[in-house]
C-alpha positions, -999 to +999 in steps of 0.1 A: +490-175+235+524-159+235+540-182+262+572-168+269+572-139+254+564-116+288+581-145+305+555-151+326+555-186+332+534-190+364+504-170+345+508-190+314+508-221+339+476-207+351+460-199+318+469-237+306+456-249+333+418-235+326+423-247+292+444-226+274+454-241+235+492-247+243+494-252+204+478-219+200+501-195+170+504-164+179+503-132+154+541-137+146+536-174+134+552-183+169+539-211+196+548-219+228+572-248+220+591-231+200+595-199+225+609-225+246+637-237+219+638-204+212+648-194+249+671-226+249+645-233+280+650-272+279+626-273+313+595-256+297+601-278+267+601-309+291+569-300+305+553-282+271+552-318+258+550-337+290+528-321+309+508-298+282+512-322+256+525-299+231+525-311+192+557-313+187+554-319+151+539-282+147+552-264+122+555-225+121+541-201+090+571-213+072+565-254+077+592-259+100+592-282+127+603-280+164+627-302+150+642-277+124+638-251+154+662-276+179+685-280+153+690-243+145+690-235+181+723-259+188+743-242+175+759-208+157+766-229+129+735-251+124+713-243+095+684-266+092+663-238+068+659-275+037+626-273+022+603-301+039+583-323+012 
């Protein structure tokens, strides 16, 4: 389920709510979580992994981690691309 993509928050709310997979990738490798990161949305993360309970150690078709994805998204500079053992 493409969370953010649309932006549609209050029908992805709704979808989640009838049972949705919040973990769910979508055809571009991307989850909900890291939309969020993506959108620098630190309130839809909060409640991704509070209220959702979004895996947070989910990794993308490229084995990164929300973690690499919060790191990168911090800053122009950041680069947190290190292969992952």
């Amino acid at each position: 389920m493409n969370y953010f993509g649309a932006s549609r928050k209050d029908e992805a709310e709704h979808l989640l709510s009838l049972g949705a997979n919040v973990n769910q990738i979508d055809a571009s490798g991307l989850f909900a979580l890291k939309y969020a990161l993506i959108r620098r949305d630190g309130e839809a993360v909060e409640k991704l992994v509070t209220k959702w309970k979004a895996d947070i150690n989910q990794q993308d078709g490229r084995k990164r981690n929300c973690l690499h994805h919060a790191v990168n998204m911090s800053s122009a500079s950041a680069d947190a691309t290190f292969e992952t053992e």
